[in-house]
Each structure stands twice: as C-alpha cells, then as structure tokens.
C-alpha positions in Angstrom: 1.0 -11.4 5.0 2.5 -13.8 7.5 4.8 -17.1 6.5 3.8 -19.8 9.3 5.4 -23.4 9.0 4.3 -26.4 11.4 5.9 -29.4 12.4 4.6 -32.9 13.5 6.9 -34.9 15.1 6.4 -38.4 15.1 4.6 -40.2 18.2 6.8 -40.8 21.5 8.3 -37.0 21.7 6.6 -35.1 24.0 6.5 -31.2 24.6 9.0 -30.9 26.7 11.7 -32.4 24.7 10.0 -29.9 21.9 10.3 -26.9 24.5 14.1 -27.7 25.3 15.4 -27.8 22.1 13.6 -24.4 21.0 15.8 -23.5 23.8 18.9 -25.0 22.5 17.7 -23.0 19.0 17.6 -19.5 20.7 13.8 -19.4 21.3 12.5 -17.7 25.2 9.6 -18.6 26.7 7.0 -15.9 26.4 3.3 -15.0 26.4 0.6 -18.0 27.2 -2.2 -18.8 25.2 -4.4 -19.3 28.8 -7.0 -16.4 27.8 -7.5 -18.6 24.9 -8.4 -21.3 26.2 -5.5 -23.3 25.2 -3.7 -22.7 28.6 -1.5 -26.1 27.4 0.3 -24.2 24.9 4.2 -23.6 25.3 4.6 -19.9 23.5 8.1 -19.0 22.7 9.9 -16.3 20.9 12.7 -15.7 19.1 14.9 -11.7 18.1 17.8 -11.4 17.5 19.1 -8.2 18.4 23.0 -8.6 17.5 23.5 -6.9 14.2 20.1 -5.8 13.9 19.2 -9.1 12.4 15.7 -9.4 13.4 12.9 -7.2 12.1 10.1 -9.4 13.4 10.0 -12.1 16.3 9.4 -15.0 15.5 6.8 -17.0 17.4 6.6 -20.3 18.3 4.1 -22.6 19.7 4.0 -26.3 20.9 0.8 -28.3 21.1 -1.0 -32.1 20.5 -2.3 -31.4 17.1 -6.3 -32.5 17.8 -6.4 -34.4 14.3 -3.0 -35.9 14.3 -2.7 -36.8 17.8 1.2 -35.7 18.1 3.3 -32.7 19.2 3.4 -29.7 16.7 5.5 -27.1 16.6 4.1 -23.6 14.7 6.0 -20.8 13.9 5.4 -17.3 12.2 6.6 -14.2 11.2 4.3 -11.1 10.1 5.5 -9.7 6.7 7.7 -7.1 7.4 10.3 -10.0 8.7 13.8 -9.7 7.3 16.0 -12.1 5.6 17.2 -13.1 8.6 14.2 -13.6 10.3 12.8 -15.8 7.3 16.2 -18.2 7.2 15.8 -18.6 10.6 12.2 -20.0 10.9 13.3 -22.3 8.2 16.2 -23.0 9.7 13.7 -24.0 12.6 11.7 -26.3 10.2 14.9 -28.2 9.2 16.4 -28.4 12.7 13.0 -30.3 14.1 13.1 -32.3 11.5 16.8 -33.2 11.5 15.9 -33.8 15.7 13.2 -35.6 15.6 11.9 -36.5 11.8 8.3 -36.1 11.4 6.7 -33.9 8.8 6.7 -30.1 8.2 4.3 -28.1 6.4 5.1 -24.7 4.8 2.9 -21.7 3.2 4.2 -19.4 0.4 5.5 -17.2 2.5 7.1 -13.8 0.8 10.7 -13.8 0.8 12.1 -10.4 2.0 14.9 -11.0 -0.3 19.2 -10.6 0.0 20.0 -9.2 3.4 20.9 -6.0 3.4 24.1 -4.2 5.7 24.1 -4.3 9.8 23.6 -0.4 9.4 21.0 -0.4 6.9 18.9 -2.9 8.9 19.5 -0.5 11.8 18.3 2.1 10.2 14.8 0.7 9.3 14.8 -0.6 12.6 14.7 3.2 13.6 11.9 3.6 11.5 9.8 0.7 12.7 10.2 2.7 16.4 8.9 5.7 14.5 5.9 3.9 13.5 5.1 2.3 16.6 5.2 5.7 18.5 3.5 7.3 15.7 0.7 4.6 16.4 0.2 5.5 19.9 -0.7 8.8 19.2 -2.8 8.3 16.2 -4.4 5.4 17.4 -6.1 7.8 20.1 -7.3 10.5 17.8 -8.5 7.9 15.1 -10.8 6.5 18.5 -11.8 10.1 19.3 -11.5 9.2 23.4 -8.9 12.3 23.8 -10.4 14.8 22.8 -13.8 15.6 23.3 -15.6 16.7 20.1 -17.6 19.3 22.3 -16.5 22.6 23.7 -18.6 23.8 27.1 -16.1 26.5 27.5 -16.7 27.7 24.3 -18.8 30.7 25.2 -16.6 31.6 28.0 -13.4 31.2 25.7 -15.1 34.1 23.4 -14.9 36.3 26.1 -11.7 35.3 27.7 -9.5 33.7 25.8 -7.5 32.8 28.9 -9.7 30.2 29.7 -8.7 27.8 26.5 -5.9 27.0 28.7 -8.4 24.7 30.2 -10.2 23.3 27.5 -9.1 19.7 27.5 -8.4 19.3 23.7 -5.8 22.6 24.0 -4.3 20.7 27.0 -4.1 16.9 25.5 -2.9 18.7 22.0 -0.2 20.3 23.9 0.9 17.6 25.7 1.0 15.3 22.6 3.0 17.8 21.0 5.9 16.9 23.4 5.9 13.6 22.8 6.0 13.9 18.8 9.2 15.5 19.9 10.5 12.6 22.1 9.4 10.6 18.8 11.1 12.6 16.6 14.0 12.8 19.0 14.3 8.6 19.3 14.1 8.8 15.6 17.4 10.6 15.2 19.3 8.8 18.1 18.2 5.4 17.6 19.5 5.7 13.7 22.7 7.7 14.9 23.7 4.7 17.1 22.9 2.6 14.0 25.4 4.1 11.5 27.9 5.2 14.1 28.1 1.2 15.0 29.5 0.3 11.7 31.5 3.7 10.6 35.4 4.2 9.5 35.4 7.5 11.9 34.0 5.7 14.3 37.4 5.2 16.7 38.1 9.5 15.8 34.5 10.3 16.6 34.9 7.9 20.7 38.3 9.6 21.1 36.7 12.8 21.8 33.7 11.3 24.0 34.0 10.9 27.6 31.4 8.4 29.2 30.2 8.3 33.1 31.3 5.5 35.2 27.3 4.6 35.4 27.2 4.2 31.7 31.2 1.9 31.8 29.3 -0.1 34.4 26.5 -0.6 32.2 28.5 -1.3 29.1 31.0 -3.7 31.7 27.4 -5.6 32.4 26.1 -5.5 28.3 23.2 -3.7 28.6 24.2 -0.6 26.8 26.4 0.0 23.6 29.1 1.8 23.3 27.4 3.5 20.5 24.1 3.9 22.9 26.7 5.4 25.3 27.4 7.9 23.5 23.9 9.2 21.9 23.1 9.5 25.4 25.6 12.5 26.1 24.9 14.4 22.8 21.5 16.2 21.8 19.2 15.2 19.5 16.2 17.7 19.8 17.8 20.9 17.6 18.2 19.5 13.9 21.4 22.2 14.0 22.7 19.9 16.4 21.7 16.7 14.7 23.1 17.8 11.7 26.6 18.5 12.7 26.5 15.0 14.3 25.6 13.0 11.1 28.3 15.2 9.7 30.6 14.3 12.1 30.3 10.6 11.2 30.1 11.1 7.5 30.8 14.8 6.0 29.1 14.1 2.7 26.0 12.8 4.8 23.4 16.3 4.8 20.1 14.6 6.9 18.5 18.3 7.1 18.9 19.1 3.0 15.8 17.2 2.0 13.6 19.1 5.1 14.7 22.2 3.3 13.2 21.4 -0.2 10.2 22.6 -0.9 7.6 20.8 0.2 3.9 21.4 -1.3 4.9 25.0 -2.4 4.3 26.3 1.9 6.4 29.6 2.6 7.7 27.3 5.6 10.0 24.7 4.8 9.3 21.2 7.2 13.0 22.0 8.4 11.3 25.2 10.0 8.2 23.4 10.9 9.7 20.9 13.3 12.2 23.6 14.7 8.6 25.5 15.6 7.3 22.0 16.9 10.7 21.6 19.6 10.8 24.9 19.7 6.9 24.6 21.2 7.6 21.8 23.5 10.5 23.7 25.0 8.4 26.5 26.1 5.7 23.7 27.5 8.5 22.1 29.6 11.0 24.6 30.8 8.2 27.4 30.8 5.0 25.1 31.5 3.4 27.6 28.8 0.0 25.9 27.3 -0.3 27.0 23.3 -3.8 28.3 22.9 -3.7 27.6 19.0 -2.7 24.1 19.6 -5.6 22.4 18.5 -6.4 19.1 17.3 -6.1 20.2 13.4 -2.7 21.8 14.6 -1.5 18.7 15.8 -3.0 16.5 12.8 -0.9 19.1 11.1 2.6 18.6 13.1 1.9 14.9 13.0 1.5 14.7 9.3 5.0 17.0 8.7 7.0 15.1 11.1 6.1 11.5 9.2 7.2 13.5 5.8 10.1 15.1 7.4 11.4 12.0 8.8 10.3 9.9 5.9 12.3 12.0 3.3 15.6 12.1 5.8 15.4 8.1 6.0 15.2 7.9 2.3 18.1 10.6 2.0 20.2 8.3 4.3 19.4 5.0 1.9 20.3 7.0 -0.8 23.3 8.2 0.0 24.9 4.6 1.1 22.9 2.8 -1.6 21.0 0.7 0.8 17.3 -0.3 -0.3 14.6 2.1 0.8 10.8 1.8 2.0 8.6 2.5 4.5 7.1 0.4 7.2 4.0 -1.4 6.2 1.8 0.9 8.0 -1.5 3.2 7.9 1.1 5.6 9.9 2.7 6.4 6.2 -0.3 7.2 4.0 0.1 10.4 3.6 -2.8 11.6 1.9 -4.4 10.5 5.4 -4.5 14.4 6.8 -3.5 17.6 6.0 -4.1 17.2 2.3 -3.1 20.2 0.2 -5.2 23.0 -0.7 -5.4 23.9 -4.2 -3.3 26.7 -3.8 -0.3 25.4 -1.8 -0.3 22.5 -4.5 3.2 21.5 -5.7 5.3 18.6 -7.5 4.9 16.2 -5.2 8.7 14.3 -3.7 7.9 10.8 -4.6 9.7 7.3 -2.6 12.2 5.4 -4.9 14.6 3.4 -4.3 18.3 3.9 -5.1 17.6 2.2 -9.1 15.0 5.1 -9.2 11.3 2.6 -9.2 9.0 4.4 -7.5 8.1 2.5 -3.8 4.4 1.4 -3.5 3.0 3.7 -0.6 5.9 6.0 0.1 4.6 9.1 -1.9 4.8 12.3 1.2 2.7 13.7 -1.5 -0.3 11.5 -2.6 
C-alpha cells in the first residue's frame, strides 16, 4: 500500500523553479526515469537519517502533466513509511501549494499512526536491514540459480565422501552460512548503536571506550557516530558477548532469555543453534573447513531459526521499553515458509503481540 499525492501548479512555473525548491525542502536528486522513456523527468528523494526519522524515502518526481498541460509534482511513500515520513510528504503537498498555489490531489493513504521514540524507530530500522539481507539470500534459493538441483558427483560422493567438498550446493551452502552470520551480526550492532544513542549509561558506558584517531577523524568529518564508533571496537558474533553488552547499557535488558525458551519442543534451544551456526562460520574462515552436511535443507534450516531467533529478541526489546512491536512487511517473516514442524517436535507455538498483549497479524515464529 503506497500513499502518493500530486501537485499542479498553475501555468508560468516551470521545472526548475519545481526542482529548486524540492531542494530548499530537503529533497536530492536521484535516479532518472530515461529507461522509461520519460528521460524529462526530475526524480528526487528525500530520508532523513537524523533521529531515525525515516523508514521509507520518499520519492519525488517533476513533469508536464500530458492532460493538464502544467508542471506536476508526485510523491510517494511505500507502506511501511513512518509517521514522519507521512507528515513530511504532506508537509510537501502544503509547501507547493503555499509556493506556488495550484491544486493537489491526495489518496487514502494509511496513516502509520503517533511517532514512536528515536530508539524505537532505530530499532525497527535494524530490523528492516535484517530483512533486506535476509532477501538477498532467499531471493537466490526461491530462483533456484545457486544451487543446482542435480548432483553428478553423486556416485563418486558414495564412495568418497571427500569429494562433497566439491559439490557446488555443499560449497554455496557453506559460504551463505557466513553471511547469515554477518546478517545476524549487523542485526545486533546496528540495534546496539540504536539504544546506546539514547541511553542514561550512555556517558559511563564512553568513559571506558577508547576510539582510534581514524574513527575521531571520521566522527571530526560526520560520517560516523559516536555510537557507530564504538560498536566497531566491541564483538558482536558470540551472543555471550552480545549479551553482556545490552547488559551493560541496561541490566534488566536479557536479549538471549527468549532464544533460550523452548522453541517447538527441539532438544536444542535457537540460543544453541545460532552459537553452532557462528560457531560453523568460524571454522570456514579461520580454518577454511567446508561442512559436508551443509546442505541446502541445512541452510533453509539455519535461515528459518535465525528469522525466529532474531524476531523473538526484537520483540523482547519492545517489550521491555514498551515501544510498539511488528515485523517488517515481508515474505522474509512467514514463518510457516520452511522448516515446518514435524508432528513430533510440535509445541505451543510463541506468538507476536504487542506490549497491550493483541496478537500482531503475521508475526507468529510458529504458524
């Protein structure tokens, strides 16, 4: 569901004086709309990264409306926009008009509602990253172009198992395995740097941090955080380590206690499970050892843990500072996807709510 608005300002203003006032808004020149055939297009954006106010961009575009014979100015936002994002493309609308007069037009676009805490709109930022590099990898076994659904080696592999080391579906699993862990890994720092930015220990926690004179030059310049800064010295692979620094910014704040529930009545906890999973990417990296039981249904399996896992510690995070929860909009978060549950390792499934307790359309690890 996108909101889109478009303006028609009156006859006389030309794109240009369109174009530089976007500029005067906040909007940046980006994209073209040449492959379209409409090569005389302005496409601009507009994110606003201070705060984590923006969710979505917003796009813009300037045209001669074909019916109308003026200059237009469109704008949209894709649904998972926040409050911010939706004021500001009305804020858009009235500023055009306020400019230059003209008409606007408007669709019933869904209001995200009240805007929600810097470090809660952080944290679903963090989350929105998850889903995006959870698309990469899913979006190349849902084509089937990575791994081959054939086996030549297979007779050989009988004989020798050695030789699976070369089959190209135990190499790509392998490989993809690491980068669930870089996923997983962003995951953790990105919302780290998120609730560090806004916490009371935050001045106890910088006391004890000493930053290179790269990373002072690159704060001096504004392209890194102080926050960013320091995420970049501490580890965020081993949960031990990622739980004592959660801890260390809020004691009550446990991020590994829900990956130690039970989860579909397994002997292995998902806390366990994505230990094994850094645990298997350390020995592909620092040992360049290739699993021979990583297969593609072993991945599937690893990916599908690490969406609950991760899922379940953002919603423990909400919970705990009474912000809002839900999931990203996204095929990424239907569970009941892969790895379904066999009848015997059925169990009460953990089901997404909110901090009033309503169950959250689509956020059931368990469905």
């Amino acid at each position: 569901m996108s909101y889109e608005t478009t303006n028609y300002l009156p006859k006389g203003v030309g794109k240009r004086d369109a174009a530089e006032f976007a500029k005067l808004l906040g909007y940046k020149r980006a994209g073209s709309y040449a492959h379209l055939g409409m090569p005389e297009v302005v496409s601009m954006i507009y994110f606003e990264e201070k705060d984590y106010k923006s969710w979505e961009t917003i796009e813009l575009s300037i045209g001669i409306s074909d019916d109308r014979g003026v200059v237009y100015i469109h704008t949209r936002t894709r649904v998972s926009r926040s409050h911010y994002d939706f004021e500001m493309q009305n804020r858009t609308v009235r500023e055009f008009r306020r400019r230059f007069g003209g008409t606007a037009v408007k669709d019933e676009g869904y209001d995200p509602g009240p805007p929600i805490p810097p470090a809660a709109s952080g944290c679903y930022l963090a989350m929105q990253r998850l889903d995006w590099n959870l698309s990469r990898v899913n979006h190349y076994l849902q084509l089937n172009v990575v791994l081959p659904e054939s086996n030549p080696m297979s007779p050989m592999e009988k004989i020798w198992p050695q030789f699976r080391q070369l089959n190209a579906e135990i190499f790509i699993s392998n490989v993809l395995l690491t980068y669930l862990v870089s996923a997983m890994e962003d995951y953790f720092k990105s919302t780290y740097v998120a609730i560090l930015a806004y916490a009371e220990r935050k001045p106890t926690i910088l006391k004890g941090i000493r930053l290179s004179g790269e990373q002072l030059t690159q704060i001096s310049a504004g392209t890194l955080t102080v926050e960013q800064a320091v995420a970049e010295i501490l580890p965020f692979q081993r949960l031990a380590a990622v739980g004592r620094h959660f801890a260390d910014i809020d004691q009550k704040l446990d991020v590994l206690a829900p990956l130690m529930r039970p989860y579909r009545r397994r002997k292995v906890n998902l806390l366990d499970r994505l230990e094994d999973l850094v645990t298997r990417r350390h020995a592909l990296i620092h040992g360049m050892h290739i699993d021979i039981d990583i297969d593609r249904e072993t991945l599937e399996g690893f990916i599908h843990d690490l969406t609950v896992g991760i899922s379940r510690v953002y919603e423990q995070i909400t919970n705990h500072y009474g912000w809002p929860f839900g999931l990203p909009m996204s095929s990424n978060f239907s569970f009941s996807r892969r790895q379904r549950a066999r009848p015997e390792e059925g169990a009460p499934c953990h089901t997404g709510r909110g901090t009033n307790g309503e169950e959250v359309p689509g956020t059931d690890p368990c469905s």
